[in-house]
C-alpha positions as CSV (number, residue, x, y, z in Angstrom):
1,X,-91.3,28.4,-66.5
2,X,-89.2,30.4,-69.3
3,X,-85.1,30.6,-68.6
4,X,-85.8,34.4,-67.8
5,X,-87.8,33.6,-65.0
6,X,-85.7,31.4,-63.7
7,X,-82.3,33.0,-63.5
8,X,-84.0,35.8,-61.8
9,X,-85.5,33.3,-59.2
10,X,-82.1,31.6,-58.7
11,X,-80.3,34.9,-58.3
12,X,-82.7,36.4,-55.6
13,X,-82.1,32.5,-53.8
14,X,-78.9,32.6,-53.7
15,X,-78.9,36.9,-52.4
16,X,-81.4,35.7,-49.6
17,X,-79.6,33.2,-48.4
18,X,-76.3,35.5,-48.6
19,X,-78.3,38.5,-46.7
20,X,-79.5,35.6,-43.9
21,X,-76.1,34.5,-43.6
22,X,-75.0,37.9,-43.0
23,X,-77.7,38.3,-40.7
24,X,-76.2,35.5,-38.5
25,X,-72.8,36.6,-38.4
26,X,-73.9,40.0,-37.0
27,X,-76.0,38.2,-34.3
28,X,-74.7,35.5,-33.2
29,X,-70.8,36.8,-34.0
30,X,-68.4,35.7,-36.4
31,X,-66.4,32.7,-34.6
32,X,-67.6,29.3,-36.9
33,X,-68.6,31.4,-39.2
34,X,-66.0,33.0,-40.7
35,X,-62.7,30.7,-41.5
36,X,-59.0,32.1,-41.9
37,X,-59.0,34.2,-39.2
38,X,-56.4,33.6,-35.9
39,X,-58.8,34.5,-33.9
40,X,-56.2,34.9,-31.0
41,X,-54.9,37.4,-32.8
42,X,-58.3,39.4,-33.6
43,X,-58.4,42.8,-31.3
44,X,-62.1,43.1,-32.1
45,X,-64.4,40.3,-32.8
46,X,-67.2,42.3,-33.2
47,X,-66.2,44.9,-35.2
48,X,-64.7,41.9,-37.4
49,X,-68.1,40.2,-37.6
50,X,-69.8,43.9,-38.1
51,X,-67.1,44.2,-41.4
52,X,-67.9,40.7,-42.7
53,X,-71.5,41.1,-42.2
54,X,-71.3,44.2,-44.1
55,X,-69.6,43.0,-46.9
56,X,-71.9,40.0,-47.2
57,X,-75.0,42.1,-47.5
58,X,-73.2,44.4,-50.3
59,X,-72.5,40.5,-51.6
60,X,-76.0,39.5,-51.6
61,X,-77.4,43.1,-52.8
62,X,-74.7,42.3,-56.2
63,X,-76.4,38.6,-56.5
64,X,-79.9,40.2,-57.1
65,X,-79.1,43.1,-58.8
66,X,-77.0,40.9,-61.4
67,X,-80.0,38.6,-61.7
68,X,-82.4,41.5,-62.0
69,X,-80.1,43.0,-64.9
70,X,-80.0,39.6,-66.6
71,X,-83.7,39.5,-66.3
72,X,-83.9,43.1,-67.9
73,X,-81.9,42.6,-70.4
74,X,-81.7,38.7,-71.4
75,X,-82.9,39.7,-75.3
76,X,-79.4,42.0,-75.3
77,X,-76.4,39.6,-75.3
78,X,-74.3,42.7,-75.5
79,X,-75.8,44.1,-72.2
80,X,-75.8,41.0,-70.3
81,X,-72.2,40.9,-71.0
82,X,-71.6,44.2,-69.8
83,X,-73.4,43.7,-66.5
84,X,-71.2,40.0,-65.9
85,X,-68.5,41.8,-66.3
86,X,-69.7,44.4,-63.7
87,X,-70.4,42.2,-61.3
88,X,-67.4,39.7,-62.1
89,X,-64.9,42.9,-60.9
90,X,-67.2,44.0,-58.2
91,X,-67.1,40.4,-56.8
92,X,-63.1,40.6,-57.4
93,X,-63.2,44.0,-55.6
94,X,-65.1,42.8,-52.3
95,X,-62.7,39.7,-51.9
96,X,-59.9,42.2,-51.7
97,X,-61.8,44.3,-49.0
98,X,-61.9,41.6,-47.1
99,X,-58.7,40.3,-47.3
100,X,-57.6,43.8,-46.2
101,X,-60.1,43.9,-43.8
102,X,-59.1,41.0,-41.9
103,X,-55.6,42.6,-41.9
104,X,-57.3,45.3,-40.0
105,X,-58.9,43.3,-37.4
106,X,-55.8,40.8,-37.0
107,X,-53.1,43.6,-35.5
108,X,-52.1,41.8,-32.2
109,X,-49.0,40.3,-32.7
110,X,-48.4,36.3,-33.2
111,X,-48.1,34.2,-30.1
112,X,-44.4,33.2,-29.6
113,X,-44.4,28.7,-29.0
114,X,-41.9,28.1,-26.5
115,X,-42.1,24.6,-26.7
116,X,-42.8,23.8,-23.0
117,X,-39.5,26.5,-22.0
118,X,-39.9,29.6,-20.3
């Protein structure tokens, strides 16, 4: 098996197993699945799960499509930089929507510890 056969069977591994895992969230829901969230603080649980589902499936669509341009172009060093650096920013870009959109989702205000006082 040549090195450009490879990378391009890795890459669509590693999308499918990102698209089933987003699969999963939206089913079952996102609590166990998706870490860093205060979940007593989450107004909507399934619109949260929806968001990270959907930003898991644009994750795992990136994965193939970079291993599909790396397969294209894997004579072209020049292109294959090109398209790392695409998806390197993209990647950067969908950690950010995330990170904002758990903001969204986390809106009820903190629970106040009284220590055992009213």
């Amino acid at each position: 098996m040549t090195d450009k056969l490879t990378e391009l069977i890795v890459a669509s591994a590693a999308g499918i197993v990102m698209l089933i895992l987003a699969i999963v969230i939206r089913v079952r829901g996102p609590r166990g699945l998706v870490h860093g969230v205060d979940w007593e603080r989450v107004s909507d649980v399934q619109g949260l799960g929806q968001f990270v589902s959907m930003m898991v499936s644009v994750l795992a669509a990136l994965i193939i499509a970079h291993g599909i341009a790396l397969y294209a172009f894997f004579q072209d060093d020049s292109k294959r930089n090109i398209a790392t650096v695409l998806f390197v920013v993209c990647i950067c870009l969908i950690v950010l929507a995330l990170l904002i959109g758990k903001l969204r989702y986390q809106d009820k205000p903190a629970a106040r510890k009284t220590n055992g006082r009213r």
